[in-house]
ROTOR-578627 format. One line per field, with one value per residue: residue number from 1; residue in three letters; x, y, z of N, C-alpha, C in turn. Coordinates in Angstrom, 2 decimals. Example, Ala and Ser with C-alpha at 12.3 -4.5 7.8 and 13.67 -1.06 7.14 Angstrom:
BEGIN
k <- 1	2
r <- ala	ser
n.x <- 13.19	12.85
n.y <- -5.69	-2.25
n.z <- 7.80	7.08
ca.x <- 12.30	13.67
ca.y <- -4.50	-1.06
ca.z <- 7.80	7.14
c.x <- 13.20	12.90
c.y <- -3.30	0.03
c.z <- 7.80	7.87
% end
This chain:
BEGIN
k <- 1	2	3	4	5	6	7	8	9	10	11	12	13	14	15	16	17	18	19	20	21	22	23	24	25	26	27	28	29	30	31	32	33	34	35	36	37	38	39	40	41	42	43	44	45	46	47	48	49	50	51	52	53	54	55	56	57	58	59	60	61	62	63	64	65	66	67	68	69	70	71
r <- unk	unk	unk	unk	unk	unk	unk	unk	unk	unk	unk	unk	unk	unk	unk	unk	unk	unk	unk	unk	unk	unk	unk	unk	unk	unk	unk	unk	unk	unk	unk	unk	unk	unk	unk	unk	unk	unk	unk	unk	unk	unk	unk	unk	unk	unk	unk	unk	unk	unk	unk	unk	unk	unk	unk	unk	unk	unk	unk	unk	unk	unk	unk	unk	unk	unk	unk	unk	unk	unk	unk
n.x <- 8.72	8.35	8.30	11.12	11.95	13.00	13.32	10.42	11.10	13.60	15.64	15.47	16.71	14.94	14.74	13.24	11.45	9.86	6.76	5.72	3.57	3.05	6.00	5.91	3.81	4.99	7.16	5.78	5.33	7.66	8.32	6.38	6.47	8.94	8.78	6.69	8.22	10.23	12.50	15.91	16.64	15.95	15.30	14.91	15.46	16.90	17.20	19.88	21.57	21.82	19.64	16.25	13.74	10.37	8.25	5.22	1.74	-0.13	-3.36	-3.43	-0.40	2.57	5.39	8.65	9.75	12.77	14.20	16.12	18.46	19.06	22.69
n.y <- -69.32	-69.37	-71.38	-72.48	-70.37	-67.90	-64.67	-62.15	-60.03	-60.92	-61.59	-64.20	-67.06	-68.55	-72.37	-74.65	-77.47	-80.00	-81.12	-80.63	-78.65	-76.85	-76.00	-74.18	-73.11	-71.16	-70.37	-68.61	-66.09	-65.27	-62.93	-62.20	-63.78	-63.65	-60.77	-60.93	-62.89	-61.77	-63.05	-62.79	-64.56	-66.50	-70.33	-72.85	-75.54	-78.42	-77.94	-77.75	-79.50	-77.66	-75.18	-74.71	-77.01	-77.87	-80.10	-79.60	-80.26	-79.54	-79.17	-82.27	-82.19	-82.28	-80.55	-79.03	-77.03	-74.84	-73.12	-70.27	-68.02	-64.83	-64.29
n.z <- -55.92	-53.00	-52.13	-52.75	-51.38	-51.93	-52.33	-52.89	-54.67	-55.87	-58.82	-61.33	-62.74	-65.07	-66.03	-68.21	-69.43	-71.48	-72.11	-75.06	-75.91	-73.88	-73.84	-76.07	-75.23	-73.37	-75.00	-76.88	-75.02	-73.92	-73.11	-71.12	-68.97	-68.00	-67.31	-65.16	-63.44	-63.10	-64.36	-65.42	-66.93	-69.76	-70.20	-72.75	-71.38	-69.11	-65.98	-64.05	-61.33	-59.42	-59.68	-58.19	-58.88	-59.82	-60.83	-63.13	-63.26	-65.98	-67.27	-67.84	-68.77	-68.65	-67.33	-66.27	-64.52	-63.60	-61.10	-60.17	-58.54	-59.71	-60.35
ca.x <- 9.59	7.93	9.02	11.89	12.69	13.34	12.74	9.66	12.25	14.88	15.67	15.83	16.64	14.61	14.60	11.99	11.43	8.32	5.50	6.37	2.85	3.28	7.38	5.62	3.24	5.84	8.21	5.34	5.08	8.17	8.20	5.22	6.71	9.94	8.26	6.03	8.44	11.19	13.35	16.22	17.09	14.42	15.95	14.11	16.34	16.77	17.76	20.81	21.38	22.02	18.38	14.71	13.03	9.43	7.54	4.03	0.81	-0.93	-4.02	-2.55	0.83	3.60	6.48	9.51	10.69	14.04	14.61	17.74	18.78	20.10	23.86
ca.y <- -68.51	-69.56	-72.95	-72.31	-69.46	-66.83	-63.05	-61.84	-59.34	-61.87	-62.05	-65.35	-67.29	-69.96	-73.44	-75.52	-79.05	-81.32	-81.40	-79.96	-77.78	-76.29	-74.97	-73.81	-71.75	-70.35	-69.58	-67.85	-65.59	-64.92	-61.23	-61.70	-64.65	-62.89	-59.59	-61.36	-63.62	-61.08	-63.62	-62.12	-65.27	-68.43	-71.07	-73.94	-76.56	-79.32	-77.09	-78.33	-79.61	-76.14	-74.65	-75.28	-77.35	-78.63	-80.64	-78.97	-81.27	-78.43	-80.28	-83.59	-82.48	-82.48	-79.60	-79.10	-75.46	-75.07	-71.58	-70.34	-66.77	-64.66	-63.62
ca.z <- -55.11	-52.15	-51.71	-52.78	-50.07	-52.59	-51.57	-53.95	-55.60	-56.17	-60.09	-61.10	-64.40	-65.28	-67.48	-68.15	-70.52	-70.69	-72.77	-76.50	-76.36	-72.96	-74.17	-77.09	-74.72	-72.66	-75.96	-77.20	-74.61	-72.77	-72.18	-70.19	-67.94	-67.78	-66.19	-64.14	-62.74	-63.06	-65.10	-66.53	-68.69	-69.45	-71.47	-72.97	-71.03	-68.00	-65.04	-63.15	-59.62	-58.35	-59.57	-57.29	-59.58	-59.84	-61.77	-62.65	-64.61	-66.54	-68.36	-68.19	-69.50	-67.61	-67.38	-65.13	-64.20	-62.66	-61.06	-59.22	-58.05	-60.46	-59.49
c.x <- 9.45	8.91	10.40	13.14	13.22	12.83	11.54	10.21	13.54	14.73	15.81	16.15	15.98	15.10	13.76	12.24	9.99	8.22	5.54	4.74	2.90	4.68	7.16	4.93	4.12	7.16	7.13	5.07	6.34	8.69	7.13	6.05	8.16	9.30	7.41	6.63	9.78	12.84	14.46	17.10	16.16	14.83	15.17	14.89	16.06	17.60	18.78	20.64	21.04	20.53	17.09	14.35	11.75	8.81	5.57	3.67	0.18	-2.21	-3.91	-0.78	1.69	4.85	7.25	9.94	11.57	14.19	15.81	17.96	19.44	21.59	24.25
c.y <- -68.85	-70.45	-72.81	-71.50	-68.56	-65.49	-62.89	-60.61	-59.67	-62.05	-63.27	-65.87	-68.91	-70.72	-73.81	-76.83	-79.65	-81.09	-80.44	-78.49	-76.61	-75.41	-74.11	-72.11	-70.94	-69.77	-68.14	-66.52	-65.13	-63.83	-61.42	-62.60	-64.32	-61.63	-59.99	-61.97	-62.85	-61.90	-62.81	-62.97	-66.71	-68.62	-72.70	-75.47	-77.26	-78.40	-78.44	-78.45	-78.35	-75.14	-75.77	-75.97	-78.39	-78.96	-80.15	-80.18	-80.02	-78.77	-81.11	-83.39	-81.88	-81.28	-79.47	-77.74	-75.53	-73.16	-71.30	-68.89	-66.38	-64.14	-61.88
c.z <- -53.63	-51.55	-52.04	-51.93	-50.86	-52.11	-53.10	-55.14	-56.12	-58.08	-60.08	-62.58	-64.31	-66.41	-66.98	-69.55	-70.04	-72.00	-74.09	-76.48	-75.28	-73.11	-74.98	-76.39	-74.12	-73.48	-76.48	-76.44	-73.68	-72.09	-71.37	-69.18	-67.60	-67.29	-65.50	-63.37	-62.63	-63.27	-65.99	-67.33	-68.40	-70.76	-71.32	-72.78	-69.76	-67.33	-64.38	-61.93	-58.65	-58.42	-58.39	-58.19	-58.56	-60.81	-62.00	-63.93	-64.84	-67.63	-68.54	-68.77	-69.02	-68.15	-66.00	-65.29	-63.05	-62.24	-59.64	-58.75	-58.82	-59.34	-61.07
% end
């Protein structure tokens, strides 16, 4: 949110792609990363031009989260 310049109460909807064990963790869990990140839609996809995206290494294994402002 930071880097991105988002307000810390800004909804947002994420995607994400990478590393098949890392989507796995974040399917398994995404009521928690949806109220923590106050997501109100996270889809297991390549974010478009118009989302922030970054690329995170988490253990060696690589994931991309795209996040955007909800409207």
């Amino acid at each position: 949110r930071k880097s991105a310049g988002f307000n810390i109460s800004d909804h947002i909807i994420l995607k994400y792609y990478g590393n098949p064990n890392i989507q796995e963790i974040i399917e398994n869990h995404l009521d928690y990363v949806s109220s923590e990140t106050l997501a109100d839609d996270i889809e297991s996809a390549k974010p478009s031009a118009d989302f922030y995206i970054e690329t995170l290494n988490i253990e060696d294994k690589e994931v991309v989260i795209g996040i955007k402002v909800s409207t």
